[in-house]
Structures are given as C-alpha cells and as structure tokens.
LUMDODO-626704 format. One record per atom (N, C-alpha, C): residue in three letters; x negated, z, y. Coordinates in steps of 0.001 Angstrom, whole numbers, padded with zeros to 6 digits, always signed. Atoms other than C-alpha are relative to their C-alpha. Layout:
N
AlaXZY;...
END
This chain:
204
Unk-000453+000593+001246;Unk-188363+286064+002316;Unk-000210-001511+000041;Unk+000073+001712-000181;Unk-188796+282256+001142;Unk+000975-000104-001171;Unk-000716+000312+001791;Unk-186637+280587-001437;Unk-000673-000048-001024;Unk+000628-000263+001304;Unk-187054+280881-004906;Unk-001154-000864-000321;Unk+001353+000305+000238;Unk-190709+280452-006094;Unk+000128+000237-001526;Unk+000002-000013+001455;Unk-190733+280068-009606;Unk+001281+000612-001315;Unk-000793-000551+000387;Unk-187335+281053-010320;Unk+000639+000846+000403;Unk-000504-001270-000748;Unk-187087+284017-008049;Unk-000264-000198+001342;Unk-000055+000077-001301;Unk-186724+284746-004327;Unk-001086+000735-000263;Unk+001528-000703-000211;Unk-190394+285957-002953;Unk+000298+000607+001624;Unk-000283-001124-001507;Unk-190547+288952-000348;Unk-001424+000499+000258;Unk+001547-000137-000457;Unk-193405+289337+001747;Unk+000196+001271+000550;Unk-000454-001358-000438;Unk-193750+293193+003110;Unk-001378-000003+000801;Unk+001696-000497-001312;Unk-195857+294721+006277;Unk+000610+001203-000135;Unk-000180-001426-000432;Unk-196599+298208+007080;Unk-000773+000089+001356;Unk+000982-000361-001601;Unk-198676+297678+010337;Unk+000559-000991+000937;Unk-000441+000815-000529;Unk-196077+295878+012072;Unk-000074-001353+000351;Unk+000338+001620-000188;Unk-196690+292192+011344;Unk-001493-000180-000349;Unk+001841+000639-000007;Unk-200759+292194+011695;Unk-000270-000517-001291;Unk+000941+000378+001306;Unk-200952+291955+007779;Unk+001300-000337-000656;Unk-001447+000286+001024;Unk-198250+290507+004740;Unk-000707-000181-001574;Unk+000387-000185+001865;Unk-198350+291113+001094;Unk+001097-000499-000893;Unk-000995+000372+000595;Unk-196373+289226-001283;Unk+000566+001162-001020;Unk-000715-000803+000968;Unk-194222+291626-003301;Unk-000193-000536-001275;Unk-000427+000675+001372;Unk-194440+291606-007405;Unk+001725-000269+000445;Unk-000987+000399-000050;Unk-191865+289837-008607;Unk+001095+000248-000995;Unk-000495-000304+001029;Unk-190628+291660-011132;Unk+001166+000885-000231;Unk-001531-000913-000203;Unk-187828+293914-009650;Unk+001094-000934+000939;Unk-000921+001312-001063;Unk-186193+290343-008015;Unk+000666-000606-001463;Unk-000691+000310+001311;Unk-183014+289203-010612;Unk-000532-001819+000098;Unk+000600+001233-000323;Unk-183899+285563-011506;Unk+001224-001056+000386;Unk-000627+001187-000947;Unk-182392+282648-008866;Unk+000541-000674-000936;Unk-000377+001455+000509;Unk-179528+280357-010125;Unk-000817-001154+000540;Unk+001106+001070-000650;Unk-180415+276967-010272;Unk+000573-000533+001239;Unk-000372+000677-001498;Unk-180018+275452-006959;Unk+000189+001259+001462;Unk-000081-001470-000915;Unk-179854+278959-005251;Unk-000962+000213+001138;Unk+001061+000016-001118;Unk-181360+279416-001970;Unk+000577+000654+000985;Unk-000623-000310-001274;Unk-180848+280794+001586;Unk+000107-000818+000791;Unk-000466+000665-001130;Unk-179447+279623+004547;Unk-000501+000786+001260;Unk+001046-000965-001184;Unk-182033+280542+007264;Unk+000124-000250+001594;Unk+000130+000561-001131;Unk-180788+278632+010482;Unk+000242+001540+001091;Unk-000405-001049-000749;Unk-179552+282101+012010;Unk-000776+000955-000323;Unk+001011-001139+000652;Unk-181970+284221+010563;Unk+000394+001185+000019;Unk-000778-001056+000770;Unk-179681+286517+009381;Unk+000248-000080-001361;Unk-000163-000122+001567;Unk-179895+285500+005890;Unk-000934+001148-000582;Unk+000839-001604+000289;Unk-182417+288830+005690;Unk+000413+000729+000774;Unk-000230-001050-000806;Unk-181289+291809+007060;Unk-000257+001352-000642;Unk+000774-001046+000873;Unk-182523+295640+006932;Unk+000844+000926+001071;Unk-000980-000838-000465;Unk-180651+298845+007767;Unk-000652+001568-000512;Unk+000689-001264+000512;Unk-182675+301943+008052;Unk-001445-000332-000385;Unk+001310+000248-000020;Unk-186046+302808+006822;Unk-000405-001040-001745;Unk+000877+000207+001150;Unk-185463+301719+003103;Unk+000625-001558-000425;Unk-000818+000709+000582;Unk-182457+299174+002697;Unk-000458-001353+000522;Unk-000065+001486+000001;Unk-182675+295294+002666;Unk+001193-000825-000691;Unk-000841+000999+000379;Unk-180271+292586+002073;Unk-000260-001243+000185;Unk+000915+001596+000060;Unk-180784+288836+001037;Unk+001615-000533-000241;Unk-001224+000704+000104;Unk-177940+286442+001370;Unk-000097-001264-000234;Unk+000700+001003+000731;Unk-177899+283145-000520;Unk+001502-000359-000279;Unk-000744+001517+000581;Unk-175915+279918-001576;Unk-000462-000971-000646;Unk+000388+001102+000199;Unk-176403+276814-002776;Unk+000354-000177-001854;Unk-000773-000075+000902;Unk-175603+277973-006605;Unk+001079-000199-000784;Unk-001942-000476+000888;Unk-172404+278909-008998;Unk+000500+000800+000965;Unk-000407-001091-000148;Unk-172158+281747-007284;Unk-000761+000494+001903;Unk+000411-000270-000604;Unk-172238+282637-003355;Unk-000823+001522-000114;Unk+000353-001235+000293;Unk-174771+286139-003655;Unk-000215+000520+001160;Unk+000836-001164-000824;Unk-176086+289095-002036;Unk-001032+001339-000608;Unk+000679-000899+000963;Unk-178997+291033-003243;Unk-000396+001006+001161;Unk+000226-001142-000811;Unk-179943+294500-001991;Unk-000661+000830-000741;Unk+000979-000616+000086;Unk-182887+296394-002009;Unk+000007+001550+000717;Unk+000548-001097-000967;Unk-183296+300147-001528;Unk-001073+000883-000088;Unk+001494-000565-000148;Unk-186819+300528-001938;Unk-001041-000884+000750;Unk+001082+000491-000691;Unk-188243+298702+000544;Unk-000347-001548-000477;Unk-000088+001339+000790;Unk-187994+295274-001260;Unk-000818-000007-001474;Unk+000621+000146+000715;Unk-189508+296042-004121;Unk+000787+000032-001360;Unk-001575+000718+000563;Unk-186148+295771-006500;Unk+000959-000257+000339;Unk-001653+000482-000191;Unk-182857+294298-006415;Unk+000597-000119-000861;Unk-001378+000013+000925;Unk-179352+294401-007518;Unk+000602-001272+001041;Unk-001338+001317-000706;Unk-177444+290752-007170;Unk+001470+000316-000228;Unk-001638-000313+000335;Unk-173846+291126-006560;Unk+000573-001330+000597;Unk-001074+001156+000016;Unk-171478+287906-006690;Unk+000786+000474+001513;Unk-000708-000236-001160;Unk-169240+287688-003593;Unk+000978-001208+000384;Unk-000659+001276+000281;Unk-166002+285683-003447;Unk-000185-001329+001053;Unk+000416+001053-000572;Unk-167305+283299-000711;Unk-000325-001142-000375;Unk+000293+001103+000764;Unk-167465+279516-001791;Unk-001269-000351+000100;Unk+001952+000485+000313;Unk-170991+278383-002997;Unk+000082-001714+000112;Unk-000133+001354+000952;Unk-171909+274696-003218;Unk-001614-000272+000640;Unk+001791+000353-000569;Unk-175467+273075-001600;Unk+000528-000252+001488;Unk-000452+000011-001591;Unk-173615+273309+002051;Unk+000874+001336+000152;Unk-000805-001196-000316;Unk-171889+276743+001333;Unk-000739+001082-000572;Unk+000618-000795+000468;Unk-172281+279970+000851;Unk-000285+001368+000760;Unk-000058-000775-001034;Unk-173172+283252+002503;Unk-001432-000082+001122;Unk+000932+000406-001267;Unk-175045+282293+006166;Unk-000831+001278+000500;Unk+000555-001211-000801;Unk-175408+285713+007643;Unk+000754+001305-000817;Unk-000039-001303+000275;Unk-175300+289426+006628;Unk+000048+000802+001393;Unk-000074-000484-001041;Unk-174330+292101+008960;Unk+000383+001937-000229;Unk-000700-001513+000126;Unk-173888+296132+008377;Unk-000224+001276+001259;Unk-000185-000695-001036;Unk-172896+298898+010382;Unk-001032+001062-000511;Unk+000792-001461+000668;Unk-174686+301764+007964;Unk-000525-000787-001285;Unk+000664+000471+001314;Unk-176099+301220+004661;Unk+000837-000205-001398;Unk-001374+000398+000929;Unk-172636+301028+003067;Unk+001156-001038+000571;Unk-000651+001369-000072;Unk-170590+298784+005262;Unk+000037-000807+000838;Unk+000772+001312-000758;Unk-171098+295564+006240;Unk+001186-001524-000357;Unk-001088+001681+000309;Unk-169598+291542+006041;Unk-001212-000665-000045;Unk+001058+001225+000629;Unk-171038+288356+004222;Unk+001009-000926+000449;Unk-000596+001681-000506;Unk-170143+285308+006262;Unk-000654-001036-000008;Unk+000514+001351-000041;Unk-170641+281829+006040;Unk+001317-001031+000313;Unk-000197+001360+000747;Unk-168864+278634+004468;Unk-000272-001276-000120;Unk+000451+000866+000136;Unk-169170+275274+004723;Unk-001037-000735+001022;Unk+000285+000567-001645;Unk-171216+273459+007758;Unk+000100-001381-000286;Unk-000415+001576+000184;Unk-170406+270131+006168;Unk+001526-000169+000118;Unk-001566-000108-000074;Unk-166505+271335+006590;Unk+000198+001246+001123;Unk+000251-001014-001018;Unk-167189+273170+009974;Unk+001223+000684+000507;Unk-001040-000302-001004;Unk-163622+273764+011222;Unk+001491+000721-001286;Unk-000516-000288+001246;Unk-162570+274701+007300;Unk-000239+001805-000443;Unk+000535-001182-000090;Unk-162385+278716+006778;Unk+000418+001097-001308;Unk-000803-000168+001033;Unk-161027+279015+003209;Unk-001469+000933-000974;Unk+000687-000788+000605;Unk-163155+282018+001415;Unk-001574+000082+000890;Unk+001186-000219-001050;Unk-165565+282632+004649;Unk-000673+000928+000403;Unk+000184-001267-000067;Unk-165899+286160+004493;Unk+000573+000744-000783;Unk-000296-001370+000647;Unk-166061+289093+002608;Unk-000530+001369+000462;Unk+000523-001358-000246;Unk-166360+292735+003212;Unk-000480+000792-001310;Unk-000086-000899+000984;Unk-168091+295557+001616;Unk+000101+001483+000206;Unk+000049-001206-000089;Unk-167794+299190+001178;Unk-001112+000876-000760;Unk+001131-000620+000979;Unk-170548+300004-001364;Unk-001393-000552+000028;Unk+001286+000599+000186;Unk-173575+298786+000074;Unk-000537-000929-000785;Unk+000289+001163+000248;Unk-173177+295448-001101;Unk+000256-000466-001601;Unk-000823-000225+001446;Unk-172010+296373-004982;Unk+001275-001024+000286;Unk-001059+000867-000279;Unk-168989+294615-004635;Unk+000789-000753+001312;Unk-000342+000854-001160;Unk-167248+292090-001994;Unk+001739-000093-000163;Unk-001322+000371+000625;Unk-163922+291599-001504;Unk+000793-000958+001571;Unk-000680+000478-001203;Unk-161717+289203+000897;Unk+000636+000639+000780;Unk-000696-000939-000791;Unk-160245+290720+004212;Unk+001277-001390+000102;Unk-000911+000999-000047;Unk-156916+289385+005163;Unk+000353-001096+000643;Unk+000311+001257-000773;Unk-157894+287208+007471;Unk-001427-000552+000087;Unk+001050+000416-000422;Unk-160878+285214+008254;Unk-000391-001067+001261;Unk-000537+000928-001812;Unk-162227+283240+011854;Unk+000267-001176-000658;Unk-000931+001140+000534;Unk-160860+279979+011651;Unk-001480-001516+000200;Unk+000863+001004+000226;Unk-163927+277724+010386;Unk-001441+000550-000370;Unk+001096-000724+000761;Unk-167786+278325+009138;Unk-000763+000247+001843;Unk+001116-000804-000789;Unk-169757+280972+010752;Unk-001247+000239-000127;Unk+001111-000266+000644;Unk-173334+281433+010804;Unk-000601+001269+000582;Unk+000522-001370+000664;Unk-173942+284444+011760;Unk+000872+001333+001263;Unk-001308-001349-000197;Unk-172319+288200+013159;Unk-001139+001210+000345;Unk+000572-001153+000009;Unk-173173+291496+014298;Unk+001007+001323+000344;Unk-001022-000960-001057;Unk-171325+294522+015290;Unk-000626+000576+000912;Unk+000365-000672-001255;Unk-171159+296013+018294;Unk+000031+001227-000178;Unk-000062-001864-000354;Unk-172398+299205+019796;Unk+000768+000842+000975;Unk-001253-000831-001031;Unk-170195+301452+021045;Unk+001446-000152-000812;Unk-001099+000089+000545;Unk-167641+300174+018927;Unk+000361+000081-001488;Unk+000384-000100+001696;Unk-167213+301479+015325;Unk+000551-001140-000655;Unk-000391+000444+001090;Unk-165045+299172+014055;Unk-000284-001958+000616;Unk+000166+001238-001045;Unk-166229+295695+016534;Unk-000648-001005-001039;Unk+000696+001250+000158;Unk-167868+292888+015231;Unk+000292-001509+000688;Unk-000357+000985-000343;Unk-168494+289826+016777;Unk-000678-001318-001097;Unk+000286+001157+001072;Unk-168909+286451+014486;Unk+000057-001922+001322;Unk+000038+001040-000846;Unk-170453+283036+016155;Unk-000253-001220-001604;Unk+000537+001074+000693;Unk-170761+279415+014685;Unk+000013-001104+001004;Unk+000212+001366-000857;Unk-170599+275461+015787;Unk+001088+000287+000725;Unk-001625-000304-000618;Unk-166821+276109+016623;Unk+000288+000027+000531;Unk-000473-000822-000463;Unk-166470+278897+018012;Unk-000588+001285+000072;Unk+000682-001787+000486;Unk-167240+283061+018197;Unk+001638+000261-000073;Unk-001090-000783+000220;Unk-164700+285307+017038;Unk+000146+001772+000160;Unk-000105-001866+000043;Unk-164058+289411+017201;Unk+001344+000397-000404;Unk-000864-000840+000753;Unk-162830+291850+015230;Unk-000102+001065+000361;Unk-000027-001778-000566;Unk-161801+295247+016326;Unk+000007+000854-001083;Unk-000458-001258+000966;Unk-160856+296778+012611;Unk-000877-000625-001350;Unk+000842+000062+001498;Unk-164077+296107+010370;Unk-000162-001240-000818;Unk+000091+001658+000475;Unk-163718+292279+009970;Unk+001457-000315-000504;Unk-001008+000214+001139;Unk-160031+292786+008343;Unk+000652-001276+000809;Unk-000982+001252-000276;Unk-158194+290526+011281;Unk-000931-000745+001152;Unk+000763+000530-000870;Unk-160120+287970+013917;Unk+000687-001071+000970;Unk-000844+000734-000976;Unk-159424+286618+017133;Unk-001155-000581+000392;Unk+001241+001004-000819;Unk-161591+283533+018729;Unk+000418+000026+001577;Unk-000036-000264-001634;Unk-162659+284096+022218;Unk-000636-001272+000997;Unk+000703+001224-000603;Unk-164963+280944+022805;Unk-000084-001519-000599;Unk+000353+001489+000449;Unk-165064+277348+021896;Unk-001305-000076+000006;Unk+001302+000642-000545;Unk-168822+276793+022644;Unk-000676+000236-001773;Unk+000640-000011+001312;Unk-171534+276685+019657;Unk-001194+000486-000086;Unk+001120-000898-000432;Unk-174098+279044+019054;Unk-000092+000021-002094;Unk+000663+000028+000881;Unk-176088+279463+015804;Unk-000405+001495-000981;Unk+000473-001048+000170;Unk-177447+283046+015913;Unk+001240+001036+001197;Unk-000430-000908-001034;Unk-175915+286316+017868;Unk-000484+001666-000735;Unk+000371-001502-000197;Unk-177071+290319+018257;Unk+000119+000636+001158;Unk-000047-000758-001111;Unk-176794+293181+020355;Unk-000733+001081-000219;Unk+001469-000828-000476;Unk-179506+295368+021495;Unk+000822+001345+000166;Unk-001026-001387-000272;Unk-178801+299619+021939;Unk+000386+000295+000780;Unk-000111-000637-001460;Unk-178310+299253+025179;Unk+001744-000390+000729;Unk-001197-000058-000035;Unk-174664+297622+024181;Unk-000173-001761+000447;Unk+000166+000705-000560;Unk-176028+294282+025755;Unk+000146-001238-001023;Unk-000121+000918+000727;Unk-174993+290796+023602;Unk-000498-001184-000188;Unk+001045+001381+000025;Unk-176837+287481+023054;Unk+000347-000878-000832;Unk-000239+001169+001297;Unk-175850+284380+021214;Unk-000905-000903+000225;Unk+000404+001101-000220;Unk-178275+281566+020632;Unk+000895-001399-000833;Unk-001110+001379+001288;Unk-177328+277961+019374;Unk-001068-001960+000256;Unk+000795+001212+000005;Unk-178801+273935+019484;Unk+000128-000084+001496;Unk+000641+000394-001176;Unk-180562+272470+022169;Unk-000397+001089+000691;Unk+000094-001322-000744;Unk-181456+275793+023803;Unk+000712+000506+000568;Unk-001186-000640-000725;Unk-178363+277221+024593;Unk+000023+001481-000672;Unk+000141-001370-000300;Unk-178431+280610+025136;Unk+001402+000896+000869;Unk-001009-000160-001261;Unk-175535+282941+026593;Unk-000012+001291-000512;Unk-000078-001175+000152;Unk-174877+286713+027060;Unk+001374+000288+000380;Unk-001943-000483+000056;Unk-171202+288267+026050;Unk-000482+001235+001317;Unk-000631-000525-001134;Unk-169401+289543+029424;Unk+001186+000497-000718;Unk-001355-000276+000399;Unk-166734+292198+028138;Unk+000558+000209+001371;
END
C-alpha cells in the first residue's frame, strides 16, 4: 500500500511471491479524507489474515480508520474507529487473531506517555470498533498475539510493551525499553524491533 494517490489509498498485489506487482484499480478503494494517511514506521499499518482478508490502518484525518478487504484487495469497506486522529495520531498497527477479531492501536507519538482513546477492539472483522476498558498506558505502535495463547496479545511502543491475557480488554506493562515493531513466528518464538538497531526476543 502507499498513501493516497489521487484521493485514494493505492494497493499493489503479487501472485508469484514478490517477483512481479500490479497496481490494483482503484475503484473498489472508499475515497481518503483530506489529510488521511498511514502510519508505516512498524509496518503493521497493512495486515492480512488468511488467503483473502486485508486490513489498512490510517490517521492523520477527522476520523482515525480501518479499511478491510475480502477479496484480495480489490474492494473495501472503511469503518471509523474511536481512536483519536490528528497528523500525529491515529491507528499505528493492526493485529487479528482470525478474520473477525482483532485490535487497532496507536495514539499520539507527539504525546508518547498519553493513552487516552489508544485502542479499540473488534468483533466483526473490522465493521465496528469499540473501546476496551482499559488501555497500555501511552502510544503504541504496534501488537501481535501470541501463539499458544487464545486470548494473549502483546503491544510494544517508545515507552514500553504491554500484555494482555483477555483479548486486549485489561493490560499490564512488562518492559520499559522501546521498540517500534513486534511478532511471533508458529513456533511460539517473539521478536520486537525498535531505533538504532535494537532488537530483543520475549523470554516467558
């Protein structure tokens, strides 16, 4: 994906694993508020779940979004999400367990230690968002859940990382340090990256 190109977000698609890219029409993409864009430092502002689903996560607008594709990127449905928008907010990273539920985190990185509308969950494959009752305590950029654990997720930013045992609803911070990106591989194994080349692998 790149930010909006003429109004709309542009999605490039392969079928031969990378060797070749084709820009998608653009005619099943809803059209970009103004100022609307992604937040790509974690490169989790695209994420895909299965063979057909996609998700695009975006700020900078009225309105923090999330658009979702289940044909392979070739339309989308935008759905609003109560996360604060501004040109430093917004939703950072996407993260789902199945193709119905997942969390949209971000907020500010100009108000890093600020955690006031930082996450939302969904249950409908990205149709609607809604606040859990807690959120980690400052902006995150990006999350994954863990394997092995249905209801796990872990959430990193400048901060801190955080984990949730029950689906994102309550979060406890486990690290001070600052990491950028984080995933875990099927083998259960964890990875956070972050600035300057810092690199570290979660020890449960």
């Amino acid at each position: 994906m790149s930010d909006p190109v003429a109004g709309k977000f542009r999605i490039l698609s392969t079928k031969d694993g990378g060797a070749s890219w084709t820009v998608l029409p653009n005619s099943g993409m809803p059209d970009a508020q103004p100022d609307e864009a992604g937040f790509a430092a974690s490169g989790q502002c695209l994420v895909t779940k299965g063979s057909k689903d996609a998700w695009i996560a975006s700020g900078g607008g009225a309105k923090a979004r999330v658009y979702h594709s289940g044909d392979r990127g070739r339309t989308w449905q935008a759905g609003d999400t109560p996360l604060a928008s501004s040109m430093s907010a917004g939703v950072f990273a996407l993260a789902f367990r199945n193709t119905h539920t997942g969390i949209a985190i971000g907020g500010d990185f100009n108000a890093a230690d600020a955690a006031k509308d930082a996450l939302a969950t969904t249950r409908d494959g990205g149709r609607t968002w809604i606040l859990p009752p807690q959120a980690p305590k400052g902006y995150r950029s990006g999350a994954t859940y863990l394997p092995y654990l249905p209801t796990g997720i872990v959430a990193v930013g400048p901060t801190g990382s955080d984990l949730s045992l029950d689906d994102g609803n309550h979060w406890h911070q486990f690290d001070s340090g600052s990491f950028d990106t984080v995933d875990c591989g099927h083998d259960g194994q964890c990875w956070a990256a972050g600035e300057k080349g810092r690199i570290a692998k979660l020890h449960w």
